[in-house]
Every structure is written in C-alpha cells, then in structure tokens.
C-alpha positions in Angstrom: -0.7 140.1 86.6 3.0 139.4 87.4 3.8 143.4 88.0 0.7 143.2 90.4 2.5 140.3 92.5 5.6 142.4 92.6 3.7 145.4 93.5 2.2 143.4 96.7 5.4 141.5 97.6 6.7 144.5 99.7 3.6 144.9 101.4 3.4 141.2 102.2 6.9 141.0 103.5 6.5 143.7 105.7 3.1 142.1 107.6 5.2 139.3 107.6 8.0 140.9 109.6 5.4 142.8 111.6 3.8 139.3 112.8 7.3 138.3 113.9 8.1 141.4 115.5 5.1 141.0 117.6 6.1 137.6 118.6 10.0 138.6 119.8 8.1 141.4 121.6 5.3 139.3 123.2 7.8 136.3 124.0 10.9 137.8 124.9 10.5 142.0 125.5 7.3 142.1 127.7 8.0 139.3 130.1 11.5 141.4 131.4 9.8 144.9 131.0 10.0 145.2 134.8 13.6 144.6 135.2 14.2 146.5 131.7 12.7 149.6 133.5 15.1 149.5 136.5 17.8 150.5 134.2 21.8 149.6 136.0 24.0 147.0 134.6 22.0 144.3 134.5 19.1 145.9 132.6 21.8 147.4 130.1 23.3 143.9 129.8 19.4 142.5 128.8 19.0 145.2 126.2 22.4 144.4 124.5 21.2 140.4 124.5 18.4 141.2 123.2 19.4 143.3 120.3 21.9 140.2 118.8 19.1 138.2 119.2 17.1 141.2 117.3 19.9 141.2 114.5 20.1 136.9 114.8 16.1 136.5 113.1 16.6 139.5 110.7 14.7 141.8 112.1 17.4 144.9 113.3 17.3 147.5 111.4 14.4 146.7 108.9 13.9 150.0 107.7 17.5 151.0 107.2 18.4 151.4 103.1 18.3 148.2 101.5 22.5 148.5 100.8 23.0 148.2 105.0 21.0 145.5 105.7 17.2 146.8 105.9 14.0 144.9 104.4 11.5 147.3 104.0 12.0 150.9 101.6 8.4 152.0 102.0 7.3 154.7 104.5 3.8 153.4 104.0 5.0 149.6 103.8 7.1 150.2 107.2 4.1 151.4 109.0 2.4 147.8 110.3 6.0 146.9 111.5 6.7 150.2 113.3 3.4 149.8 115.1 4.6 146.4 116.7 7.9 147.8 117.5 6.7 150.9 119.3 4.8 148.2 121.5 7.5 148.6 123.8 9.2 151.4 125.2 12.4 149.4 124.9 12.0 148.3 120.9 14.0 151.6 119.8 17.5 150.0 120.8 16.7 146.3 120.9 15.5 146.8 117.0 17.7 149.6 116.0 14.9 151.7 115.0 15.9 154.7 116.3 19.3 155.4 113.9 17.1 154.1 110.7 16.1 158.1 110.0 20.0 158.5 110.5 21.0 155.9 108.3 18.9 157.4 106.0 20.1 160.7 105.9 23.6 159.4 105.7 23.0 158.1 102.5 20.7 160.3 100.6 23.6 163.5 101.7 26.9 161.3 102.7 29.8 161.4 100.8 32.2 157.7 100.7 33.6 159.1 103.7 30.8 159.0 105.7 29.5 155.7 104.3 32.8 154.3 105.6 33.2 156.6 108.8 29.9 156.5 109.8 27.2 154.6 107.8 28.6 151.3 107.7 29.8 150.9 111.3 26.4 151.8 112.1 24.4 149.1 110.0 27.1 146.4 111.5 26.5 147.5 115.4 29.6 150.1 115.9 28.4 152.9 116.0 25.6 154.7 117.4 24.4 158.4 116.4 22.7 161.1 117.9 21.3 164.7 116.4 21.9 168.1 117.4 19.3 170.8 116.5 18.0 172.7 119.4 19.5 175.1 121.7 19.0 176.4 125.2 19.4 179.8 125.0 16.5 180.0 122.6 12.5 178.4 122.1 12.8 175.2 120.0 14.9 175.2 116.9 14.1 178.2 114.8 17.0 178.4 112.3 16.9 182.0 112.4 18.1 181.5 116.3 20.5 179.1 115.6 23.9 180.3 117.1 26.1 177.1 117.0 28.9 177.9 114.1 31.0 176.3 111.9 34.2 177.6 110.5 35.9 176.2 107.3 40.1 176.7 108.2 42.7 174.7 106.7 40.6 172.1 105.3 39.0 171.4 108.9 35.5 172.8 110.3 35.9 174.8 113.6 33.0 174.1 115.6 31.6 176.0 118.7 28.2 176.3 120.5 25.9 174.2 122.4 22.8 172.6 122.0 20.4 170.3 124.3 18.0 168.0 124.8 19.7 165.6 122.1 18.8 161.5 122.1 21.0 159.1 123.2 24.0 161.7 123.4 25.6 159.6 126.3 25.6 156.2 124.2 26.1 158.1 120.9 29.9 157.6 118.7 28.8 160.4 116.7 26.7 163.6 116.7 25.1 165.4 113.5 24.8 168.9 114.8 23.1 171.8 112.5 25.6 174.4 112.9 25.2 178.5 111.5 28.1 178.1 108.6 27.6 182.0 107.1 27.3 185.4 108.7 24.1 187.3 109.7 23.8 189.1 106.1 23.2 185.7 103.8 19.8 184.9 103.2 18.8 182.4 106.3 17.9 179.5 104.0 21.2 179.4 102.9 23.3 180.3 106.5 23.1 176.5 108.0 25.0 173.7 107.6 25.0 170.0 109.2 28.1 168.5 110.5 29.1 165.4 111.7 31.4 165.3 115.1 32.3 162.0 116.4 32.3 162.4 120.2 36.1 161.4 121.0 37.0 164.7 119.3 38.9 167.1 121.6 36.3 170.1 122.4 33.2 167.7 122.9 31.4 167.3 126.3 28.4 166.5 127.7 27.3 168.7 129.9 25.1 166.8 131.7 22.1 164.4 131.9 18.5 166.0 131.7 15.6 163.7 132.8 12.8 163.7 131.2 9.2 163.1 134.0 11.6 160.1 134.8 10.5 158.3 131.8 12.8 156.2 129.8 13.7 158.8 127.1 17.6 159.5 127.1 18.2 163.2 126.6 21.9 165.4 127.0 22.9 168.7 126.4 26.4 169.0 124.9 28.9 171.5 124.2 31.6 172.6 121.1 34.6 174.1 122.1 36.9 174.8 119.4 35.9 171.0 117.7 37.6 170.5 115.1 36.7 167.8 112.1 37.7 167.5 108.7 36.0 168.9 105.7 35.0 165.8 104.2 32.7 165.6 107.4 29.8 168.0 105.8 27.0 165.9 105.3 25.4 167.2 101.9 25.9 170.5 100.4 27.1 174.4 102.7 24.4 175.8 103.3 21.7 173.3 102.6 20.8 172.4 106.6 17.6 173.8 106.5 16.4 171.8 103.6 18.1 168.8 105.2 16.6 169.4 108.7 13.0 169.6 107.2 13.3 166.3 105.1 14.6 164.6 108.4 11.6 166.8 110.4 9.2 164.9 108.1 10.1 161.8 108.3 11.2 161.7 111.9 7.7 162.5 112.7 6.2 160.0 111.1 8.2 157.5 112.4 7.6 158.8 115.9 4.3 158.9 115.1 4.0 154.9 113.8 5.9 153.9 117.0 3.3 156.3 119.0 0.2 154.7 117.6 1.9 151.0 118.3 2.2 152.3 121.9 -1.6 153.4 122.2 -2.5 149.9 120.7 -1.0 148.2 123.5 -3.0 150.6 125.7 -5.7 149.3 124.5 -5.4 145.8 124.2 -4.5 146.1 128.0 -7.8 147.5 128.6 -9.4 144.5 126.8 -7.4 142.4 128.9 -8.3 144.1 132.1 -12.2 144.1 131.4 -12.4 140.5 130.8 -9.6 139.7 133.3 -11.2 138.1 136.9 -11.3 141.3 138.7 -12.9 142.9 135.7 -15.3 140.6 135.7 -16.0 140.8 139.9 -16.6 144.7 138.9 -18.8 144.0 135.6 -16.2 146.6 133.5 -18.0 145.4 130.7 -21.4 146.6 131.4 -20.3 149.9 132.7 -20.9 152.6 130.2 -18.2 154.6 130.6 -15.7 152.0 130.1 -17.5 151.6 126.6 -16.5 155.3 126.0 -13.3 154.8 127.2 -12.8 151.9 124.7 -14.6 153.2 121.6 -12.9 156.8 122.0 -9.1 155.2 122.1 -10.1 153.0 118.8 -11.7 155.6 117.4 -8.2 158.0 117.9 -6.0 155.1 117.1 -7.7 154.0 113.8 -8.3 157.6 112.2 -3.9 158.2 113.7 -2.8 155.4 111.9 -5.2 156.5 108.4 -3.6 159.5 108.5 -0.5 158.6 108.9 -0.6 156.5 106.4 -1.8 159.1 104.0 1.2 160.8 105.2 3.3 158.1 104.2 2.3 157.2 100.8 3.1 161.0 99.9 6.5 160.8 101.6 6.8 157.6 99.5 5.9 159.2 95.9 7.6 162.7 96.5 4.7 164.3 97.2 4.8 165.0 100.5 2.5 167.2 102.1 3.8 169.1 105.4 -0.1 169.6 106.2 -0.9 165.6 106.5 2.4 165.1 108.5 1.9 167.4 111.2 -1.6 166.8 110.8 -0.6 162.6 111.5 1.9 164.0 114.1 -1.0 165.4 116.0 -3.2 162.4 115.8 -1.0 160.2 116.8 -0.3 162.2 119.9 -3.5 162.7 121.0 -4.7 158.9 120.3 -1.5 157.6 122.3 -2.6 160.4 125.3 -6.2 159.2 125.1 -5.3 155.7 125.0 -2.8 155.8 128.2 -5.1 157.6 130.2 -8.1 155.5 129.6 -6.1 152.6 130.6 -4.9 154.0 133.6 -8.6 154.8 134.7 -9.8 151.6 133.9 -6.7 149.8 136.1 -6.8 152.3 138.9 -4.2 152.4 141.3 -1.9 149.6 139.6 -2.4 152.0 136.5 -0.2 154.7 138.1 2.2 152.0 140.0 5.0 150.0 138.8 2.9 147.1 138.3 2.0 147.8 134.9 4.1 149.6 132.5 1.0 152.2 131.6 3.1 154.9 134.3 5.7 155.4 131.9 3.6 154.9 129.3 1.3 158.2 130.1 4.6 160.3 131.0 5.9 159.8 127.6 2.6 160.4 126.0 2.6 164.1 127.2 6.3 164.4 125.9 4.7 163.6 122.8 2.6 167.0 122.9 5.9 168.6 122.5 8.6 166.4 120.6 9.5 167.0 117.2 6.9 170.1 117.2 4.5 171.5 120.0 1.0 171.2 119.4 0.8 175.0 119.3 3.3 175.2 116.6 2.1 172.6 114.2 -1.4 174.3 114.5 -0.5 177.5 113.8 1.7 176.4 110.7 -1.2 174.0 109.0 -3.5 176.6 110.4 -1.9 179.0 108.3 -0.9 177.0 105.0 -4.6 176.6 104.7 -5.6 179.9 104.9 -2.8 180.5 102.7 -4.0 177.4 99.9 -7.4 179.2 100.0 -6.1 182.6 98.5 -5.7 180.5 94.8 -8.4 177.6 95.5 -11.6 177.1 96.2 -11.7 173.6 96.8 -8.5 171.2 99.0 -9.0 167.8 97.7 -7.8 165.1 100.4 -5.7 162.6 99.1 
C-alpha cells in the first residue's frame, strides 16, 4: 500500500503545481496580456517581473532535472502542468519552460564543463540557450544536407556555416548548433556532431531578425565564421548528433505539443465565456447549432490530443518510445489547437481577429504549428511509411 502512495505522489504534486500555475496565469499573466503583446521596454521589463515572481512560489523551471531545481521527472506527470502553462503565449519565458528540453540535454550528454559553463548558470537565471539545426540553403534539417562543420585543431573546434530560423537567438548566451564533424565518405549517422558556442565568441553574428506572421515567436538566423571553442565544448560523444537530435526531436515535440493543447483549451473556454457572456446571450449562441459543432468538434480534438499525447509520454517515460505515437500526438495537437482558434474566432467575430482578444495571435501561431518541429507532410509520410513497414512482419499493431 505504501509503494502505491509513492507511486501517486508525483502525479499528485504535479496537479498540484498545475492548479497554481493556473492561478499566477489567471491572476497575474492574463490581466497584462495586452500590454505584454506590445513588446518595447516596458513589456520586456513586465516579463522579467514576472519571471522572479515565477521563480519566488516555486514554479520556474518545474520540469528541469531534479539536481537544478525542477519538481516534476515525468513526461506523462508534466503534461497537466504544461497544459496550464501553454495558456499563455507569454508562459515560455515567465516559467522557463522553454530551456527545460535544454537543461535536459545538457545533462543526459554534458560533461562537468558544461554543467558549470552552461547548465548551472542556466537553472540559477544566467544564462539562456538557443538551438541550431536548420539551414537556409536547404528544406528543413535533413542531416544528409547539413553543411555547417566543425573542425577539431589544437584542442579547439573550428566552426563555420549558418543556420536560421533558431529561438530566442537574440536573447540567447549560448547556442547548441548541430555541426557536419566528418567528411562526405563516413556513414551519415556517424558524420554530425553538436556543439555548444556561447554567443560572445569572436566569429558569431546574427544576421538578422525573421518575423514570423507577426506573432510572438522570436526566430534569428545566425552565422559561424571561423568560431572557435574549446574541445571540452562537445556535448556527448563525435559523431553521435543524429541520435542526440532525434531524442531532443521527441521530446521537443511533445512538449510543444502539451503547451499547444493548453493553448486550444483556453480557446475554448473563451468560447464558453463568449456564449454565455451578455451579448451571447442578446444573439442566443447557445441555441444556434452550429455553435454546438463548433464547441463539440474543439473538445472532441482537444481531448483525443491530449490522450495521445499522453500515450506518447508514458513511452518516453519507460524507454519505450514510439516515433509513431509522437508525431502521431504532434499532429493532433496541431490540428486541435487550429480547430480550437478558429472556432473561437468565428464565434467572436470581428473582435476575434482584432487586438481585443488575444485569439489573433493565437490562430497565427496555430498555423506555425502545421510546420514546427516537422511539417504535416513529413510526419505523415514517415508514420505512413513505418506502418507499412511494421506490416511486412505483423499482422496485427497493438495500441498501447
């Protein structure tokens, strides 16, 4: 009876953290969402008040590794927290959720150099990272096209290329880029390398800002020229980036994914709102059927998402992950986000695509969603084609 308590403890703590996540959001993130999304000084100066206020009740960084400061280990267990953070468009920063899959991967490949370089000035507020993977002269980041190199001289890495559309590369101390780190001739799964560059190294610019439909999401392409960094800075083993960059793939997509779904929730408790709100009422929203459809349809995405993500989760969680029910959840949770936003902007009309209500930016980074971390076509094509390939040996798939 005791382990069983243990067991549950986790899962208890974390809807416990989820309840008061929902609170800062409702009390303290919503109210100053319209002068958040004016960006400038001022907005900047909120965000950064709002984050020590995040780290004062204990809940920054909650699904960083237990060592630096986070509360929750559990993919599965982080899920009903994520989904309150991704609330709010603004959560990533003022919570610190958006370095946890860094933190992460700084420990499971670091070395005691990074840990004190890197890791720990990020899980005290110093430092802030970004990732490097795709490249402009090429479609998405197929590590066959990968071009960026790395050269091992004098116990330093000589680093060269560039690479775009990278998060928060203009607030970002450091950058983990995935770099080519062998010639053409050695087998491709063992040709890349990732690399950590902090951004005061000489060689290092940012090219410039890219804009992405004027939404809130921070993206930068940058350039290598002759960087150089010491050895020590490899994160995990030469030639092991393409086993690195799919374990950071999977779970970066399910974490997008849980903050996606918490997005389309708030979709569609703003519908709720609006129906039974006075002017709702004045147009009878609640007898009209199609408002029912537009209701049922966004629960009906949002529930079987956040299922499937957790299915996702729980194999991420006991190493039996499943790149199938990832992009599988990675899908869902688009699609119920997109289906959520734009029924909610039908149902509020004109203040739907105004400033009035935060459901414009909402919808613009819905369709970004389409294509982040994996186009739709893509992740089709691939489970499309693992299941044809499962059914050469089986006759049956059994779900988990």
């Amino acid at each position: 009876m005791l382990s069983e308590t243990k067991k549950k403890e986790p899962a208890a703590l974390a809807k416990l953290l989820a309840n008061e996540v929902r609170n800062f959001i409702d009390e303290l993130v919503i109210p100053n969402e319209q002068q958040l999304s004016r960006k400038g000084r001022r907005a900047s100066r909120m965000i950064s008040e709002l984050t020590d206020q995040a780290r004062s009740a204990g809940l920054w960084g909650l699904f960083y590794p237990y060592e630096y400061g986070g509360k929750i280990d559990s993919l599965e267990d982080y899920l009903v927290v994520a989904e309150q953070e991704g609330r709010t468009v603004f959560s990533h920063e003022i919570f610190g959720s958006h370095t946890a899959l860094d933190a992460r991967m700084l420990q499971k490949f670091g070395n005691e150099t990074i840990y004190t370089k890197f890791l720990r000035p990020m899980a005290s507020g110093n430092a802030l990272p970004c990732y490097a993977m795709t490249e402009p002269e090429h479609s998405g980041s197929v590590p066959g096209l990968i071009r960026a190199s790395a050269c091992l001289s004098n116990g330093n890495w000589h680093i060269n290329g560039r690479k775009w559309f990278v998060s928060n590369a203009n607030n970002a101390t450091f950058v983990t880029v995935l770099v080519r780190t062998t010639d053409d001739e050695v087998d491709i799964r063992k040709t890349l390398s990732m690399i950590i560059v902090p951004v005061e190294s000489q060689g290092f610019k940012i090219e410039r800002q890219i804009s992405v439909m004027d939404s809130s999401l921070k993206q930068s392409e940058i350039s290598f020229n002759e960087v150089q960094v010491p050895e020590s800075n490899l994160l995990g083993v030469c030639g092991d980036g393409i086993n690195m960059m799919n374990h950071r793939l999977g779970i970066g997509r399910l974490l997008r994914s849980m903050h996606w779904v918490g997005l389309a929730q708030r979709c569609l408790d703003m519908m709720g709102a609006r129906i039974h709100s006075p002017r709702g009422s004045t147009a009878r929203l609640q007898d009209k059927q199609l408002v029912r459809q537009h209701i049922a349809k966004a629960y009906h995405a949002i529930a079987s998402a956040r299922e499937m993500i957790r299915v996702a989760a729980r194999g991420v969680d006991t190493q039996c992950s499943s790149n199938i029910e990832i992009n599988i959840a990675k899908m869902a949770a688009s699609q119920a986000l997109c289906a959520a936003s734009d029924s909610a902007v039908q149902i509020f009309g004109a203040e739907g695509v105004s400033e009035l209500t935060p459901l414009s930016n909402i919808i613009r980074i819905a369709r970004t969603t389409r294509i982040l971390d994996g186009t739709d076509e893509s992740l089709i094509s691939s489970v499309g084609r693992q299941l044809i390939d499962f059914y050469k040996h089986q006759g049956v798939y059994h779900f988990n």
